[in-house]
Each structure stands twice: as C-alpha cells, then as structure tokens.
N, CA, C and O atoms as a GROMACS GRO file, in nm:
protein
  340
    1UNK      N    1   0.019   0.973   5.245
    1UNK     CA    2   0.059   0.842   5.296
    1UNK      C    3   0.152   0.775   5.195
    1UNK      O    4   0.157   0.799   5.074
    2UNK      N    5   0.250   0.657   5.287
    2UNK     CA    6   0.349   0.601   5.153
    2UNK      C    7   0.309   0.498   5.106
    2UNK      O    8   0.231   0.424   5.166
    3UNK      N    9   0.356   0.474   4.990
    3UNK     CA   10   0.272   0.351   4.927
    3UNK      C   11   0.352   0.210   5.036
    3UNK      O   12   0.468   0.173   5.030
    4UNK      N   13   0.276   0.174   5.100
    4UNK     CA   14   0.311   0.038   5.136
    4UNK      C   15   0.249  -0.108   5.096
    4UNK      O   16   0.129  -0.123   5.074
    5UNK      N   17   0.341  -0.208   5.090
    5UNK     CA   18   0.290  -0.345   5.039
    5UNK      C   19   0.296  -0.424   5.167
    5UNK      O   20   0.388  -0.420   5.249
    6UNK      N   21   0.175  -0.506   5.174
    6UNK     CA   22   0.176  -0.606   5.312
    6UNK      C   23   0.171  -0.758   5.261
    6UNK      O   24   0.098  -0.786   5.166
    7UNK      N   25   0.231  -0.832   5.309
    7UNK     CA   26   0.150  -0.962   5.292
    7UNK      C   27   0.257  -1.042   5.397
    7UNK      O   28   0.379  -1.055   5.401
    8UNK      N   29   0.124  -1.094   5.494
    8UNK     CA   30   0.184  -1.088   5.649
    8UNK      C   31   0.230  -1.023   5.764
    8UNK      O   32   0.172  -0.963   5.854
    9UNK      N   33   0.340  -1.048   5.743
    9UNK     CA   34   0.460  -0.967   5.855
    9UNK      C   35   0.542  -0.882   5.784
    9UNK      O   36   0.600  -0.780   5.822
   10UNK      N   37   0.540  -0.949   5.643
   10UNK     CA   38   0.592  -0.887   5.524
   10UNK      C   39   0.585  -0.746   5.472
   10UNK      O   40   0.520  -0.737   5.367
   11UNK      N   41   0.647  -0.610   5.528
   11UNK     CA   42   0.649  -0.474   5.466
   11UNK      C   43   0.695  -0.411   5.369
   11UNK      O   44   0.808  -0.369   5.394
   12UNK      N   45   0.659  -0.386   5.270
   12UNK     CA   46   0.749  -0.332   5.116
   12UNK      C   47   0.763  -0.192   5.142
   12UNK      O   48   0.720  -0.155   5.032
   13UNK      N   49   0.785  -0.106   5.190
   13UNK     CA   50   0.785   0.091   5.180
   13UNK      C   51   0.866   0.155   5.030
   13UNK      O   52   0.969   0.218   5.005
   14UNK      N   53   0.744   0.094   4.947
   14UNK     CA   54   0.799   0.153   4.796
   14UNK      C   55   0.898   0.282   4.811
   14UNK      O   56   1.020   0.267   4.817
   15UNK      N   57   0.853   0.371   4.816
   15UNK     CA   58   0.914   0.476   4.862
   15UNK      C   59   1.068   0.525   4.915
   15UNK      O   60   1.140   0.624   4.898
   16UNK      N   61   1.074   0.402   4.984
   16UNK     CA   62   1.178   0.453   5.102
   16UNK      C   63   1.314   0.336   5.006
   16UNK      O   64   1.435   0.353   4.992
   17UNK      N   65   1.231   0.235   4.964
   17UNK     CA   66   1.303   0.118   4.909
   17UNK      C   67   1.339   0.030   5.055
   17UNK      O   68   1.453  -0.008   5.079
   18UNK      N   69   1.232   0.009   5.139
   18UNK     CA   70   1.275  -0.060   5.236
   18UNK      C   71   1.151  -0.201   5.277
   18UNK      O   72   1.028  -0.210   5.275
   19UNK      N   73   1.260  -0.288   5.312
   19UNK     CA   74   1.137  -0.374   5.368
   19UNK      C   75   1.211  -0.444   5.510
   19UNK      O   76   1.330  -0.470   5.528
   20UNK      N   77   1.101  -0.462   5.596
   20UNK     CA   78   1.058  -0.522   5.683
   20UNK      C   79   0.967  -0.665   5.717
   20UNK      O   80   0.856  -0.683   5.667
   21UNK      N   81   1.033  -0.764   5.810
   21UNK     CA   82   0.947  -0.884   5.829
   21UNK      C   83   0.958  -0.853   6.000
   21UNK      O   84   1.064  -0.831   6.060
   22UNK      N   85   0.833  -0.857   6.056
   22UNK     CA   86   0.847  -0.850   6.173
   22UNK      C   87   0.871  -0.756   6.245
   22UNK      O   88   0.862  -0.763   6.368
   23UNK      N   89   0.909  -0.638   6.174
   23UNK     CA   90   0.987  -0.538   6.196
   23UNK      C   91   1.112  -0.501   6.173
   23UNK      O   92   1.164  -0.392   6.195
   24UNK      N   93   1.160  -0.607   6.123
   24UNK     CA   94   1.294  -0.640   6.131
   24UNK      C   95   1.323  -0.555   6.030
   24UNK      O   96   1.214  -0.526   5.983
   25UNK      N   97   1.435  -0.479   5.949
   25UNK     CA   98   1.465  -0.442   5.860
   25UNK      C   99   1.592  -0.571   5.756
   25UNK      O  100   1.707  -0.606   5.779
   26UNK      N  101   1.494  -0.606   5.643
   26UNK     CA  102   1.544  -0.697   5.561
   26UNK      C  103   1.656  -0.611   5.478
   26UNK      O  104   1.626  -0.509   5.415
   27UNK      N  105   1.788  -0.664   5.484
   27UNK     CA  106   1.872  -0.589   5.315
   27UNK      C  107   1.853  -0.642   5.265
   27UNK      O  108   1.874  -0.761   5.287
   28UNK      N  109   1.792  -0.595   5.149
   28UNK     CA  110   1.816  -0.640   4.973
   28UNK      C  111   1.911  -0.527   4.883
   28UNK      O  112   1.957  -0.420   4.922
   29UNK      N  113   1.923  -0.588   4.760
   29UNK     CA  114   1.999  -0.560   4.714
   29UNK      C  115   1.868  -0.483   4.603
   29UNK      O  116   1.750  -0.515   4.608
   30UNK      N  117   1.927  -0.374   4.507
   30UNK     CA  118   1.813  -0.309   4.429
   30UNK      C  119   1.777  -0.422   4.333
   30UNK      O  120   1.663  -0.407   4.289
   31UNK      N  121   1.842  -0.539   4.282
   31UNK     CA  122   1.756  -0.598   4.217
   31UNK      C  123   1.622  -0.704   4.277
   31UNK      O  124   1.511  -0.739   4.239
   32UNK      N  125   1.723  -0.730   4.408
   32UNK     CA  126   1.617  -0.839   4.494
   32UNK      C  127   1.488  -0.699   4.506
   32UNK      O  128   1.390  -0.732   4.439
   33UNK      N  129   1.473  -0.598   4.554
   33UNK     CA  130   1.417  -0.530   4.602
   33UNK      C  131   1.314  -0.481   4.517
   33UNK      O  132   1.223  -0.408   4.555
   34UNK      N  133   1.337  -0.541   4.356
   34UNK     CA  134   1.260  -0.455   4.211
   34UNK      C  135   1.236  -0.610   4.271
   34UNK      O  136   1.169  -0.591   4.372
   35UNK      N  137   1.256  -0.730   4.259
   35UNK     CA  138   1.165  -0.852   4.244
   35UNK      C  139   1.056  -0.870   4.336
   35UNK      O  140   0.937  -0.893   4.315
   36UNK      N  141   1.116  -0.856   4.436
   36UNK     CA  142   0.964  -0.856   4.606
   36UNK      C  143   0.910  -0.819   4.525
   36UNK      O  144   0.839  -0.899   4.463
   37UNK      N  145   0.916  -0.642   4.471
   37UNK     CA  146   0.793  -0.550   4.460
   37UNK      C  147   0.731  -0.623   4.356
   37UNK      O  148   0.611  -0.645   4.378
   38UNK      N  149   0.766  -0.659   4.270
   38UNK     CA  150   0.724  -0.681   4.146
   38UNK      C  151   0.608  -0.873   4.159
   38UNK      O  152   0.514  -0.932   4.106
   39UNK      N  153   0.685  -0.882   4.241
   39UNK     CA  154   0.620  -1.046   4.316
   39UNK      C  155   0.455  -0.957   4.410
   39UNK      O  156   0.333  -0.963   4.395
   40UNK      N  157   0.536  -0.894   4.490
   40UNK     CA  158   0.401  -0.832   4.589
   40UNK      C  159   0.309  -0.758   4.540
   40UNK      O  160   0.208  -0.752   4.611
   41UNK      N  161   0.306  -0.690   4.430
   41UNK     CA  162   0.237  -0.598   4.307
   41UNK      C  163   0.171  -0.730   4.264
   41UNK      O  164   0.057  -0.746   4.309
   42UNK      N  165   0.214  -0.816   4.193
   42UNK     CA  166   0.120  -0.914   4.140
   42UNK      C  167   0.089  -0.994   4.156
   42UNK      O  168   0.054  -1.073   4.068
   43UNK      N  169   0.086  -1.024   4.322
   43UNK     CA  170   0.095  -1.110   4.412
   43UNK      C  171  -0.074  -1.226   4.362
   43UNK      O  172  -0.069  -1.347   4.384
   44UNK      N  173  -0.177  -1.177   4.312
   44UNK     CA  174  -0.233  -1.265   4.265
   44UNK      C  175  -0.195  -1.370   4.129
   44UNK      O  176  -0.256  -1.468   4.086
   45UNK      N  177  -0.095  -1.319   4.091
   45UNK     CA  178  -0.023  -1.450   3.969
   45UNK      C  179   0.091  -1.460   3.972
   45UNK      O  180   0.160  -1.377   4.031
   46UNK      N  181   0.144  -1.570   3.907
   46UNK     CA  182   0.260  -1.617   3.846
   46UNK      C  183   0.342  -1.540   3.778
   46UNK      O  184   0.315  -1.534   3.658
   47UNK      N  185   0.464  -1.457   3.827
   47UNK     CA  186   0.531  -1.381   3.724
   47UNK      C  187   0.588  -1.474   3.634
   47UNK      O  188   0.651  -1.571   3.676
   48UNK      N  189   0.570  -1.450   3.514
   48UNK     CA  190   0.664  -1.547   3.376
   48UNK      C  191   0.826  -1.572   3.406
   48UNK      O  192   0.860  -1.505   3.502
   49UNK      N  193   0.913  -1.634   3.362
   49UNK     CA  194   1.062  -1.592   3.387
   49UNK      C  195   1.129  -1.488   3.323
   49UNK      O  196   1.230  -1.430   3.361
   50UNK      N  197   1.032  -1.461   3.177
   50UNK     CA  198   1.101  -1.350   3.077
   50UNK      C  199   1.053  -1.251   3.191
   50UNK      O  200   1.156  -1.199   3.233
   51UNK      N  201   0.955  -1.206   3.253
   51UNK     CA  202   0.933  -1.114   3.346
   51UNK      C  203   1.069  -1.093   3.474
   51UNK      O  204   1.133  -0.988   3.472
   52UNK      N  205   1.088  -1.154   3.531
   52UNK     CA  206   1.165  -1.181   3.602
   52UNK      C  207   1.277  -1.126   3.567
   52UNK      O  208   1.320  -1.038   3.642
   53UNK      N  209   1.367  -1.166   3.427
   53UNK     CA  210   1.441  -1.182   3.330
   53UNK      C  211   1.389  -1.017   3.314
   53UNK      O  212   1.418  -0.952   3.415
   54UNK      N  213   1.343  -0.965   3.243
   54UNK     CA  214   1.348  -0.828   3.234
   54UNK      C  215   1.392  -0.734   3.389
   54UNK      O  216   1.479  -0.648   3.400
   55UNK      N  217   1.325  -0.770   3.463
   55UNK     CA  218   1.363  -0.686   3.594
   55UNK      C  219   1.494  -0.662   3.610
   55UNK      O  220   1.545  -0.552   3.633
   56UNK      N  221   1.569  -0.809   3.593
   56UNK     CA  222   1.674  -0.842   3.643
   56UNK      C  223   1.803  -0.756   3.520
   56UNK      O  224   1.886  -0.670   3.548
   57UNK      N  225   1.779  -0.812   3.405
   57UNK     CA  226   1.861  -0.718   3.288
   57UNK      C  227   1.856  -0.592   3.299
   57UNK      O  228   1.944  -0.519   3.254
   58UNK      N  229   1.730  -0.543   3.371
   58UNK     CA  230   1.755  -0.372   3.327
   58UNK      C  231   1.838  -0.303   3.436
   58UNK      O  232   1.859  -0.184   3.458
   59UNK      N  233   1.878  -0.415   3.498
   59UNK     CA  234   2.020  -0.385   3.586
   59UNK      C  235   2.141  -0.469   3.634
   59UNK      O  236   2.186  -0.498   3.745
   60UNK      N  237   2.186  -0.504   3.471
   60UNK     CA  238   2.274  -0.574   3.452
   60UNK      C  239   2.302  -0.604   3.317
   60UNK      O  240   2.205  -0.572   3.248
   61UNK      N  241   2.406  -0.657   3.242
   61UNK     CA  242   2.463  -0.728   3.160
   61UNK      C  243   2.367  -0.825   3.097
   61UNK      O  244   2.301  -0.874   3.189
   62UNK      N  245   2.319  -0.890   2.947
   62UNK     CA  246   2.250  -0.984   2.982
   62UNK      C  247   2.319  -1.147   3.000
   62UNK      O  248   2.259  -1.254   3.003
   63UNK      N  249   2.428  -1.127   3.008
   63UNK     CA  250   2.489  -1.294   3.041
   63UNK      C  251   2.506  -1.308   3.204
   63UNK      O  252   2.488  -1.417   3.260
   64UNK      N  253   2.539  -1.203   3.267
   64UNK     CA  254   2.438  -1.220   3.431
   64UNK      C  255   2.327  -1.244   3.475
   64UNK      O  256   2.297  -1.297   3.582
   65UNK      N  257   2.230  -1.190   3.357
   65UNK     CA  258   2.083  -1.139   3.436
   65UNK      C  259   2.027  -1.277   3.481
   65UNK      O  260   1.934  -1.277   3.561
   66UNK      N  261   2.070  -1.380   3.441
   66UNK     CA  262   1.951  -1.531   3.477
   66UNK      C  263   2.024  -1.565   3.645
   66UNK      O  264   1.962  -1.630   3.730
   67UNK      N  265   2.166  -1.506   3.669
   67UNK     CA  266   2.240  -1.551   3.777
   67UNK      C  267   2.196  -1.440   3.864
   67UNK      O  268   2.209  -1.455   3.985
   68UNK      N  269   2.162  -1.364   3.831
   68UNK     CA  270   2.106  -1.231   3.963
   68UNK      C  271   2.009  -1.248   3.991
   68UNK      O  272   1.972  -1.231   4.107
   69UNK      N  273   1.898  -1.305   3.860
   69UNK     CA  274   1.752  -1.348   3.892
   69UNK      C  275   1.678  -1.506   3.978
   69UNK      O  276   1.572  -1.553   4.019
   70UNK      N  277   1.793  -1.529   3.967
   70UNK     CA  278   1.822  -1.669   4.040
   70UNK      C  279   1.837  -1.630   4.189
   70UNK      O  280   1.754  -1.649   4.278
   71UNK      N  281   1.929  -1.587   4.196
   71UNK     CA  282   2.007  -1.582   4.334
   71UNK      C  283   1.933  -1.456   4.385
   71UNK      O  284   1.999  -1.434   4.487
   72UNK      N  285   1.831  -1.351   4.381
   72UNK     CA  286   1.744  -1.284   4.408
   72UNK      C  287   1.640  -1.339   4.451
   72UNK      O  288   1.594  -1.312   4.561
   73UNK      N  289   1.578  -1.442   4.352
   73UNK     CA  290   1.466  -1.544   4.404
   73UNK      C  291   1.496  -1.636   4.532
   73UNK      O  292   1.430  -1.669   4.630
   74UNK      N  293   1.616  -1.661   4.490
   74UNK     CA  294   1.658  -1.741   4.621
   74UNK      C  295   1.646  -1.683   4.767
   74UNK      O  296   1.604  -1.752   4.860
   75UNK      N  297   1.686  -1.546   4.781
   75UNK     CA  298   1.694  -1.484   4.914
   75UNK      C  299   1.563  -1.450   4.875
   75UNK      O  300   1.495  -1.532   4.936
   76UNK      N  301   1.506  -1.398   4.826
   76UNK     CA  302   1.354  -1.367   4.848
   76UNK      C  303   1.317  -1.469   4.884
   76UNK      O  304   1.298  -1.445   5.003
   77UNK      N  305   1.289  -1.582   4.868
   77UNK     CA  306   1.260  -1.712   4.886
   77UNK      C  307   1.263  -1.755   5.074
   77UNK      O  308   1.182  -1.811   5.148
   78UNK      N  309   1.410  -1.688   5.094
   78UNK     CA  310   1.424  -1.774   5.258
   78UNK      C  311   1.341  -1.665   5.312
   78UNK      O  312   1.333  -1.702   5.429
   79UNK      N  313   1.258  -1.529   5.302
   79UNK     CA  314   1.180  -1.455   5.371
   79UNK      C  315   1.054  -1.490   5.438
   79UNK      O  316   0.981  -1.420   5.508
   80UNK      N  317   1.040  -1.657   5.390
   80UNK     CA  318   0.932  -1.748   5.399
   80UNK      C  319   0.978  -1.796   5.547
   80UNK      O  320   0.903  -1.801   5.644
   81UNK      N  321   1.112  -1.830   5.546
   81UNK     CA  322   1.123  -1.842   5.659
   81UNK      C  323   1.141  -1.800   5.790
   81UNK      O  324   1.203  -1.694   5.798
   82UNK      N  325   1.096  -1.866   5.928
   82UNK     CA  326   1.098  -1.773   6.066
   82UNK      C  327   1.218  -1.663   6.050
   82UNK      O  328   1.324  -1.657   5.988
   83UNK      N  329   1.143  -1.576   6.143
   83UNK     CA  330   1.246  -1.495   6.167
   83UNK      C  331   1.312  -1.539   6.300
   83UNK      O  332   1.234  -1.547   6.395
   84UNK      N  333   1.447  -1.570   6.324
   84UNK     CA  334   1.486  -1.549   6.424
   84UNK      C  335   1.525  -1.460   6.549
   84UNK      O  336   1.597  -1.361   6.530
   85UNK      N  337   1.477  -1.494   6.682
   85UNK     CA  338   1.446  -1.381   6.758
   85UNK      C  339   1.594  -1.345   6.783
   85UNK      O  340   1.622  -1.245   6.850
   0.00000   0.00000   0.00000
C-alpha cells in the first residue's frame, strides 16, 4: 500500500508526489509539496519558521528561501478554502 496522508478531503500520495482535495488534483510546486507533507506529518504541532526555512533552502538559494517559504504557505493556505464545483 502507498503511504497516504489524510486530513479531510485533503490527500497527500507521498509516493506519487500528488495531492488531492475532493478529488480534485491540486498542483504544487516541489517546494509547496515538501511543506503540506511536512505540515501533514506533524500535523499535531507548530512547525518553527527555521523548519520551514530549511525545507524551503534545500531547494533554493538562501536569499530566496523566506520568499518561496512565504508564497508556498500562502497557496497551501487557500487549500482551506471551498473547492469550487
């Protein structure tokens, strides 16, 4: 079986690098896609920002990494919201 992450409607398919709300197939980008997981993996706490901040640098520059980790959180962020039919 593949490792899958749920929370909700919310599907992570570690594996495949794919997620789903609804069914829907969400694009992310590989860094948004290391943050979900890394949010849905430790979904009982608070990731730190240096956490965040590491994800984000180890695929990138570090005078980008706070602007990828930003703007990653951000679209992770609107996944909160409805899906439109």
């Amino acid at each position: 079986m593949e490792p899958l992450w749920k929370l909700g409607d919310l599907i992570l398919d570690e594996s495949r690098m794919l997620v789903t709300r609804a069914g829907t197939p969400v694009p992310l980008s590989k860094t948004e896609f290391a943050l979900l997981f890394a949010l849905m993996r430790e979904s009982e706490r608070v990731l730190t920002r240096s956490e965040c901040d590491a994800i984000t640098t180890s695929r990138c520059d570090a005078t980008s990494s706070a602007t990828m980790r930003d703007n990653a959180l951000l679209n992770i962020k609107r996944l909160g919201r409805p899906v439109k039919a």
